[in-house]
VOMIVO-589993 format. One record per residue (C-alpha): residue number from 0; residue in three letters; x, y, z. Coordinates in Angstrom, 3 decimals, padded with zeros to 6 digits, m for minus. Example, Ala and Ser with C-alpha at 12.3 -4.5 7.8 and 13.67 -1.06 7.14 Angstrom:
! residues 2
0, ALA, 012.300, m004.500, 007.800
1, SER, 013.670, m001.060, 007.140
***
This chain:
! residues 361
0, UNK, m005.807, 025.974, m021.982
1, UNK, m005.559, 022.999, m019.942
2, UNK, m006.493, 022.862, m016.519
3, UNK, m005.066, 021.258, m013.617
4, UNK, m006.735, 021.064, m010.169
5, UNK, m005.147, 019.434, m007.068
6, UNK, m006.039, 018.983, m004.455
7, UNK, m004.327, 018.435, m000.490
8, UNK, m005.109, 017.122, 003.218
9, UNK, m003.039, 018.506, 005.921
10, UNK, m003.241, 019.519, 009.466
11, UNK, m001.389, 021.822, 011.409
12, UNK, 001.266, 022.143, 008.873
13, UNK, 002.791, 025.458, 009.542
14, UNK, 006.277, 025.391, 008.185
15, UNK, 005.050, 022.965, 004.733
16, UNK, 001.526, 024.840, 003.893
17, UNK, 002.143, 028.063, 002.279
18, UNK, 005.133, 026.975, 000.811
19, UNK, 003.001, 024.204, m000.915
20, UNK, 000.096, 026.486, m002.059
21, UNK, 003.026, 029.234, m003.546
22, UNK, 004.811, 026.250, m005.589
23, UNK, 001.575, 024.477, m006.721
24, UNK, 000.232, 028.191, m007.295
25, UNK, 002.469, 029.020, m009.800
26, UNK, 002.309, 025.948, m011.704
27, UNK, m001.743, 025.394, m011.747
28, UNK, m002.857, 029.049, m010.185
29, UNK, m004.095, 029.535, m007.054
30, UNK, m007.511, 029.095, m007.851
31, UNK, m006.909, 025.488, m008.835
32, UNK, m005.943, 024.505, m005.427
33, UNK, m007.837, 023.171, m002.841
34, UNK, m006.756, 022.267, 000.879
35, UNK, m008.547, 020.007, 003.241
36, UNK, m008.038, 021.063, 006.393
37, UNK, m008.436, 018.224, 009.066
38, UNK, m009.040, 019.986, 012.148
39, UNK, m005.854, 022.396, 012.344
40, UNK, m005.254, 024.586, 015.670
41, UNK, m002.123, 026.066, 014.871
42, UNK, m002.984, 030.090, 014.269
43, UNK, m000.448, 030.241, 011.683
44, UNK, m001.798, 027.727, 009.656
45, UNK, m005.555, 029.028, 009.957
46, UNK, m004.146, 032.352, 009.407
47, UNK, m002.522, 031.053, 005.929
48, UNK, m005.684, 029.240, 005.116
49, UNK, m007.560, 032.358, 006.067
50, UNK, m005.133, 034.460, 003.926
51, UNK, m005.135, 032.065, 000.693
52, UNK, m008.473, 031.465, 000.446
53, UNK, m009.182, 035.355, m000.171
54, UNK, m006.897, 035.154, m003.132
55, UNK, m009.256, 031.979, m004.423
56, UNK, m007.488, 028.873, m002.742
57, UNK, m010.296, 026.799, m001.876
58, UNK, m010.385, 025.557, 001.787
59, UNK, m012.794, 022.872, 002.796
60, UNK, m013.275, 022.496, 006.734
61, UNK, m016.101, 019.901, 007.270
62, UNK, m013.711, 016.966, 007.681
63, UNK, m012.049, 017.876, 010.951
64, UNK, m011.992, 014.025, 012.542
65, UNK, m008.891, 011.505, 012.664
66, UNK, m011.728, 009.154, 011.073
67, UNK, m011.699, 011.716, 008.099
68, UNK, m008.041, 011.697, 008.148
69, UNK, m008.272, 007.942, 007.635
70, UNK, m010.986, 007.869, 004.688
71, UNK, m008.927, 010.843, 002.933
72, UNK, m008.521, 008.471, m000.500
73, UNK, m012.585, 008.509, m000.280
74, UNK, m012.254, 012.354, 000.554
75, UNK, m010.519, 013.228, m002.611
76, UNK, m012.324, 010.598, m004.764
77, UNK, m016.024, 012.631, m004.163
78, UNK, m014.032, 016.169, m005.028
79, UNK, m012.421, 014.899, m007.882
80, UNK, m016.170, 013.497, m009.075
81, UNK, m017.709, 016.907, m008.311
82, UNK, m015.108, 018.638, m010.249
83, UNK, m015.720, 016.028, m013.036
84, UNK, m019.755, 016.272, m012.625
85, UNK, m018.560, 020.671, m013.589
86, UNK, m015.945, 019.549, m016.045
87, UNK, m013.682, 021.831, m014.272
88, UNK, m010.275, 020.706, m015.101
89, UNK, m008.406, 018.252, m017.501
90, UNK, m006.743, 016.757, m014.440
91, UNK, m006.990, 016.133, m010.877
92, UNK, m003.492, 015.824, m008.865
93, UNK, m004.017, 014.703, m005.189
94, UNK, m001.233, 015.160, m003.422
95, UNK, 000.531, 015.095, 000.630
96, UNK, 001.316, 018.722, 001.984
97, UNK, 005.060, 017.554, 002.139
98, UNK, 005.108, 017.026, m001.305
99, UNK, 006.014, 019.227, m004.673
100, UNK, 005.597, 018.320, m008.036
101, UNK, 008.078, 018.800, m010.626
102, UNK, 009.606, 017.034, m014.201
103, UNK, 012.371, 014.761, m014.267
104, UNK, 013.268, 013.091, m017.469
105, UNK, 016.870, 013.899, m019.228
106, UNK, 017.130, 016.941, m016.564
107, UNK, 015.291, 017.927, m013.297
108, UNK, 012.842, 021.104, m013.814
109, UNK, 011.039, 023.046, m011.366
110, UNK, 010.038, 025.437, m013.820
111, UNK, 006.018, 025.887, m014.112
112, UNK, 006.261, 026.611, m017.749
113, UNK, 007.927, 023.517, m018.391
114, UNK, 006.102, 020.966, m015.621
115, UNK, 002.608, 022.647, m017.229
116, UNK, 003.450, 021.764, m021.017
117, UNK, 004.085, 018.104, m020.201
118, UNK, 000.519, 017.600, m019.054
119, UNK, m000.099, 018.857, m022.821
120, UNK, 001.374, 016.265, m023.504
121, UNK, m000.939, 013.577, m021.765
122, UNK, m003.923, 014.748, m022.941
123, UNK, m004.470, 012.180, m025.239
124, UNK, m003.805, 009.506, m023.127
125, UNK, m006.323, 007.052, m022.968
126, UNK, m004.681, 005.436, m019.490
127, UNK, m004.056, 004.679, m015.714
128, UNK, m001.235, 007.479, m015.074
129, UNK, 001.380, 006.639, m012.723
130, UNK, 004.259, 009.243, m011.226
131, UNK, 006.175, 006.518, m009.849
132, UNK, 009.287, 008.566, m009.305
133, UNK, 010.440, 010.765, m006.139
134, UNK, 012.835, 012.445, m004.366
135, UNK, 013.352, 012.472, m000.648
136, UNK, 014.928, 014.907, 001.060
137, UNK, 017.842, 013.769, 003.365
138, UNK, 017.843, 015.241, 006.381
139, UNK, 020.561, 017.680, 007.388
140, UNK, 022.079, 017.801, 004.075
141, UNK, 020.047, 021.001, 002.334
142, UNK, 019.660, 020.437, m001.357
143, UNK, 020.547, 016.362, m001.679
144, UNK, 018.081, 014.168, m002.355
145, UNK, 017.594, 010.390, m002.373
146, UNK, 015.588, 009.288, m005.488
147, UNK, 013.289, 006.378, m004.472
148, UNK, 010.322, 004.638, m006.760
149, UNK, 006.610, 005.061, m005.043
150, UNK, 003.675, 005.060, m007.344
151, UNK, 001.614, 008.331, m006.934
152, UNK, m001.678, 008.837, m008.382
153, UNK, m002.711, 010.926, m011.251
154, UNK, m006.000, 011.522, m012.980
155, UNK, m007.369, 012.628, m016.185
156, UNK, m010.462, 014.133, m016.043
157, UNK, m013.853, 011.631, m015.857
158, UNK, m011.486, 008.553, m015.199
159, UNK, m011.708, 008.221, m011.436
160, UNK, m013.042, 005.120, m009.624
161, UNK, m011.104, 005.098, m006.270
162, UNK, m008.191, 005.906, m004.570
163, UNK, m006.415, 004.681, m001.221
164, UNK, m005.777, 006.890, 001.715
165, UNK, m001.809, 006.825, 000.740
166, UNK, m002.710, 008.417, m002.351
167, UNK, m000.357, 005.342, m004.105
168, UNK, m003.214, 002.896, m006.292
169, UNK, m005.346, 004.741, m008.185
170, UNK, m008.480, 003.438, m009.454
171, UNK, m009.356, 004.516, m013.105
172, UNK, m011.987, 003.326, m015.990
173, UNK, m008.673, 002.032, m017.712
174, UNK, m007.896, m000.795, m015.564
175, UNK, m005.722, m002.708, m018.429
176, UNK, m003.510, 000.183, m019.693
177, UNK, m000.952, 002.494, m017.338
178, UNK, 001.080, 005.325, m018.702
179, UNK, 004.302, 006.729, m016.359
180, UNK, 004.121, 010.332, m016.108
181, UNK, 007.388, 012.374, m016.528
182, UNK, 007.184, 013.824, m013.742
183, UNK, 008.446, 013.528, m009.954
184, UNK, 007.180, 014.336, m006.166
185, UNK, 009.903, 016.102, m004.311
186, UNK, 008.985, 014.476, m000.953
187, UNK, 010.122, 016.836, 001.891
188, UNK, 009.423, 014.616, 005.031
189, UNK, 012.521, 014.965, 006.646
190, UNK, 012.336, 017.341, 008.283
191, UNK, 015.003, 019.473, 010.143
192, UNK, 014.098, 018.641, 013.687
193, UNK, 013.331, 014.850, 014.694
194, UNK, 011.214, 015.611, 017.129
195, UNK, 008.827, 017.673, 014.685
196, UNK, 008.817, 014.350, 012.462
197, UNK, 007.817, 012.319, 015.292
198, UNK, 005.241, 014.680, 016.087
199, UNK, 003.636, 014.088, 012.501
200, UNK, 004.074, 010.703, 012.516
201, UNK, 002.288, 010.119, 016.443
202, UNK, m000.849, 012.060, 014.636
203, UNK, m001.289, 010.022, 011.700
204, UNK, m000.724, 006.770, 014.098
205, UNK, m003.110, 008.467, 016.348
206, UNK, m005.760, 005.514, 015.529
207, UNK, m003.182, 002.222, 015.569
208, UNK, m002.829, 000.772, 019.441
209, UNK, 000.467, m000.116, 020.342
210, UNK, 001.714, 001.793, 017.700
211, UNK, 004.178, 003.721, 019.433
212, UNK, 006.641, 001.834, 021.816
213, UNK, 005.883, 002.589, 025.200
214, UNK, 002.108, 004.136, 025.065
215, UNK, m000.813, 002.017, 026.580
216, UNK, m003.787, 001.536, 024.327
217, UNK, m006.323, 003.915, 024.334
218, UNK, m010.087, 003.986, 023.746
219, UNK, m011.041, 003.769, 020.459
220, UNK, m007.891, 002.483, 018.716
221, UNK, m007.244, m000.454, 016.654
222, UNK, m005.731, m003.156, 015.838
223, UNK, m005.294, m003.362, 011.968
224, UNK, m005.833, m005.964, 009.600
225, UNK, m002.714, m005.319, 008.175
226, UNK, 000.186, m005.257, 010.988
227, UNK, 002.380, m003.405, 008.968
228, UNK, m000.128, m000.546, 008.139
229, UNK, 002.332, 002.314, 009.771
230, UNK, 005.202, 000.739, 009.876
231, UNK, 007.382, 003.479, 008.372
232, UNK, 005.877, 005.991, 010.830
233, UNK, 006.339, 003.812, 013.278
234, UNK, 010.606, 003.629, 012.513
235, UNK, 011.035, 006.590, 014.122
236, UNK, 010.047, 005.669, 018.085
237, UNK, 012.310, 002.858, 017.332
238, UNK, 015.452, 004.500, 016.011
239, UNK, 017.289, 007.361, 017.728
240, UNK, 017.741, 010.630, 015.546
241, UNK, 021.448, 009.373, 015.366
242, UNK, 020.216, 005.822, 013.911
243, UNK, 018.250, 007.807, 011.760
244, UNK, 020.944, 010.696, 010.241
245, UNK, 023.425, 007.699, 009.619
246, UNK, 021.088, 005.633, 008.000
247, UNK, 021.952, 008.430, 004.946
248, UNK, 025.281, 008.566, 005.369
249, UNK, 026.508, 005.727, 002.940
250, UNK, 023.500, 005.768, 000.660
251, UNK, 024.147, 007.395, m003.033
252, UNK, 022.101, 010.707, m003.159
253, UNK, 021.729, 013.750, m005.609
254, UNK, 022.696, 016.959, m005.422
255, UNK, 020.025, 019.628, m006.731
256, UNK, 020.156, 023.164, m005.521
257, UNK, 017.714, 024.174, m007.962
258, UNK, 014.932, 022.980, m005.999
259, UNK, 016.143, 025.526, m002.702
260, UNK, 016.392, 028.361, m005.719
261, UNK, 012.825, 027.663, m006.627
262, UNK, 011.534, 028.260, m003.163
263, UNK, 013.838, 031.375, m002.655
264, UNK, 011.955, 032.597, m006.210
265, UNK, 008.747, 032.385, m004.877
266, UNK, 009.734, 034.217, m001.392
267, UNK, 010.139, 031.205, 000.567
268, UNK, 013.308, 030.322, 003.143
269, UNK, 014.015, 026.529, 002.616
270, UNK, 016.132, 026.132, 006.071
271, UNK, 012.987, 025.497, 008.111
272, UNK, 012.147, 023.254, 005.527
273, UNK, 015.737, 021.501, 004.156
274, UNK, 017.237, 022.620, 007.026
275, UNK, 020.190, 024.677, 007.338
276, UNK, 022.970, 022.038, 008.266
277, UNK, 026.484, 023.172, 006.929
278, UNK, 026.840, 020.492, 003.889
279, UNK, 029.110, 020.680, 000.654
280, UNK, 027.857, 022.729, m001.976
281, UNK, 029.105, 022.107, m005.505
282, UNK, 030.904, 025.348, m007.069
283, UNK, 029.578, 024.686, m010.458
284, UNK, 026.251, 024.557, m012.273
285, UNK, 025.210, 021.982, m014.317
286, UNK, 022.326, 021.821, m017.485
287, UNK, 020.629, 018.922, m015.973
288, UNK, 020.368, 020.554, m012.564
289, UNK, 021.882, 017.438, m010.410
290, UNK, 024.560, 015.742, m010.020
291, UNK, 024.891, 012.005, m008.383
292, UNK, 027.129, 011.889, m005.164
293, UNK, 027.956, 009.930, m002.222
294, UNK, 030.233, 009.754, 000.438
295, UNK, 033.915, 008.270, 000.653
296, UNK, 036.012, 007.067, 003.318
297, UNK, 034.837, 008.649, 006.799
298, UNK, 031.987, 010.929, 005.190
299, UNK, 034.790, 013.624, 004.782
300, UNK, 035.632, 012.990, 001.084
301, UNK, 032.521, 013.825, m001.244
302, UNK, 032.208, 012.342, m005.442
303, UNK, 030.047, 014.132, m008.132
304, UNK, 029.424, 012.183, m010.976
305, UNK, 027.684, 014.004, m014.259
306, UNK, 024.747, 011.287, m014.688
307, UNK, 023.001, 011.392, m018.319
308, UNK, 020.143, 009.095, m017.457
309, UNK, 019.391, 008.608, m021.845
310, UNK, 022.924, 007.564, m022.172
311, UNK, 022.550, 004.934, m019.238
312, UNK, 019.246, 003.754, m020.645
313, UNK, 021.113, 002.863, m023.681
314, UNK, 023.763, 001.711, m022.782
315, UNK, 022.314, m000.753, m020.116
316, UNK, 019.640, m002.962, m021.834
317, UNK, 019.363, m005.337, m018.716
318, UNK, 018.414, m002.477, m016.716
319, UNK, 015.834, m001.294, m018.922
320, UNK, 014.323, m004.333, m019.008
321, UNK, 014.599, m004.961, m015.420
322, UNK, 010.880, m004.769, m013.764
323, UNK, 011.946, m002.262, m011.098
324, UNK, 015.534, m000.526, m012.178
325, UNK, 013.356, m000.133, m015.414
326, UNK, 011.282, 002.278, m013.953
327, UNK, 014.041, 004.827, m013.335
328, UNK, 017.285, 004.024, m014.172
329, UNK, 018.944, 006.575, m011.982
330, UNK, 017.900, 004.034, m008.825
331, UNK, 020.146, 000.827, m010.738
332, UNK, 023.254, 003.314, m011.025
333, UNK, 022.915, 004.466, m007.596
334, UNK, 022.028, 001.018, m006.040
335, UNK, 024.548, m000.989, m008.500
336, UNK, 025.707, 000.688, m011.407
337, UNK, 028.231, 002.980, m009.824
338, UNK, 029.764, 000.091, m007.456
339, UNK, 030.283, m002.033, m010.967
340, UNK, 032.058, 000.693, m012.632
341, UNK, 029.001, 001.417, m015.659
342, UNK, 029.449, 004.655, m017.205
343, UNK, 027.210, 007.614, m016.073
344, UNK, 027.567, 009.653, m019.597
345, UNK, 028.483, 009.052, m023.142
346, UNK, 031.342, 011.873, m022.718
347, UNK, 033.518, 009.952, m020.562
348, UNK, 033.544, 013.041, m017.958
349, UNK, 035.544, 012.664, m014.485
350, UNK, 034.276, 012.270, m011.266
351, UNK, 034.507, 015.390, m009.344
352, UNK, 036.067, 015.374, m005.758
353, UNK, 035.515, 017.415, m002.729
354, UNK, 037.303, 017.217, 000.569
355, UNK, 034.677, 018.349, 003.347
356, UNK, 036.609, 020.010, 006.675
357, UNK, 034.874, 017.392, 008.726
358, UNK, 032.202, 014.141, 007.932
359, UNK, 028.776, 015.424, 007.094
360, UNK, 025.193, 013.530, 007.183
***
């Protein structure tokens, strides 16, 4: 049977942290998790820990520091080497808290049974794996999703050299050959209140002076080598929430419900999560489990195309072959392909229409 550890830093995430230890639990077992906590207070989130780790979650509580926070690619490379050193798995998945892991090739899957046979499948790679493929949640809009390409790391077992703190270039003893994985991260940053993704983002720019408009220096920050080290977290002391939900508004998405059924399965309530802003719910399921959409005229007037992403792979050899619309073809329809009229699926189907009471974000 093959085994799959992974492993997670996180602090104080109360409303992401057991819902990431039920999904991950059912896909790899509970016992194959392991959380770093980095100095939580919350009592809900020690409680969890608390509550997890007697049903064989492992929690590790020696790195409690924003320093530790900051060497967390160095964190994860030494237990991924100790797991090696007791061959204790055939991979090692590091992964945020505010991410899930699922499989997205012809069709989006949450289902365990399927996301655990594709690693099966890898075994016999003799490569760097790459899961360069994700899908962020848009805030406000429960179950859409807005499919983005950002490398995530992946090991076999006894193939780890290093890995960065953003978990994004992994180091492995096959520095010439990369594989893409089929799967996907279902990134849930956004979360429902701005204020609670501000929060986040002030703590992981804890270390960065200047970082946040407005704040004085304080002892012990930095100034980085890299000035742009941040600079996403830093976006949201600079744009109001209303800057922020209309930066979505006119951007292609998916829609995938199947992703707020999986949490319901496993006893969880996905409004604190996906929030639980009224938002246009498709009356009809579909095999692939998504459907592309976006917004017309005022953000009243919402489009569902059926996407087949084989039948746009063939059909579009320039994308293919194109360095980063290659990657996931999905991205060049959203981005292009849909303004310039290419067909989303060998059957020819319709767009579907809906006519929202008022404009949604």
């Amino acid at each position: 049977m093959t085994v799959i550890r992974c492993v997670t830093m996180q602090k104080n995430e109360a409303t992401l942290l057991e819902p990431w230890i039920l999904w991950h639990g059912a896909i790899f077992g509970l016992s194959n998790l392991t959380v770093v906590d980095n100095g939580s207070t919350n009592p809900h989130v020690k409680d969890v820990q608390k509550r997890y780790e007697a049903q064989g979650v492992q929690i590790i509580r020696k790195y409690r520091a924003h320093k530790d926070f900051l060497r967390k690619g160095e964190i994860f490379t030494d237990i991924i080497r100790g797991w090696d050193a007791e061959d204790a798995c055939d991979f090692a998945l590091p992964m945020d808290c505010d991410e899930f892991l699922a499989f997205f090739l012809d069709r989006l899957s949450v289902d365990p049974a399927e996301i655990r046979a594709q690693f099966e499948l890898l075994k016999e790679e003799q490569a760097t794996l790459i899961t360069d493929r994700l899908l962020l949640n848009v805030p406000n809009a429960p179950n859409y999703y807005r499919p983005q390409s950002v490398p995530r790391a992946l090991f076999k077992a006894h193939t780890i050299v290093g890995l960065d703190r953003g978990l994004h270039a992994p180091q492995t003893i096959y520095p010439e050959r990369c594989v893409r994985t089929p799967f996907v991260h279902l990134h849930l940053h956004n979360r429902p209140d701005y204020e609670d993704i501000r929060r986040f983002a002030r703590q992981k720019l804890a270390h960065i002076a200047g970082a946040i408009p407005g704040e004085k220096p304080r002892a012990g920050q930095i100034t980085p080598e890299n000035p742009k080290e941040g600079y996403h977290l830093r976006y949201y002391f600079q744009a109001s929430q209303e800057d922020f939900l209309r930066s979505y508004l006119h951007t292609p998405d998916i829609y995938a419900p199947v992703i707020a059924d999986h949490f319901r399965a496993l006893g969880v309530d996905p409004a604190p999560i996906l929030g639980d802003t009224a938002a246009p719910q498709f009356p009809v399921h579909v095999p692939q489990n998504f459907l592309t959409h976006r917004r017309l005229q005022d953000g009243s007037q919402h489009e569902y195309v059926l996407f087949d992403p084989l039948s746009y792979a063939h059909e579009n050899e320039d994308v293919v072959k194109d360095a980063f619309y290659g990657i996931w073809p999905l991205i060049h329809y959203m981005d292009a392909g849909w303004r310039e009229g290419r067909g989303p699926n060998a059957s020819g189907m319709e767009p579907f229409l809906l006519q929202a009471a008022v404009p949604t974000v």
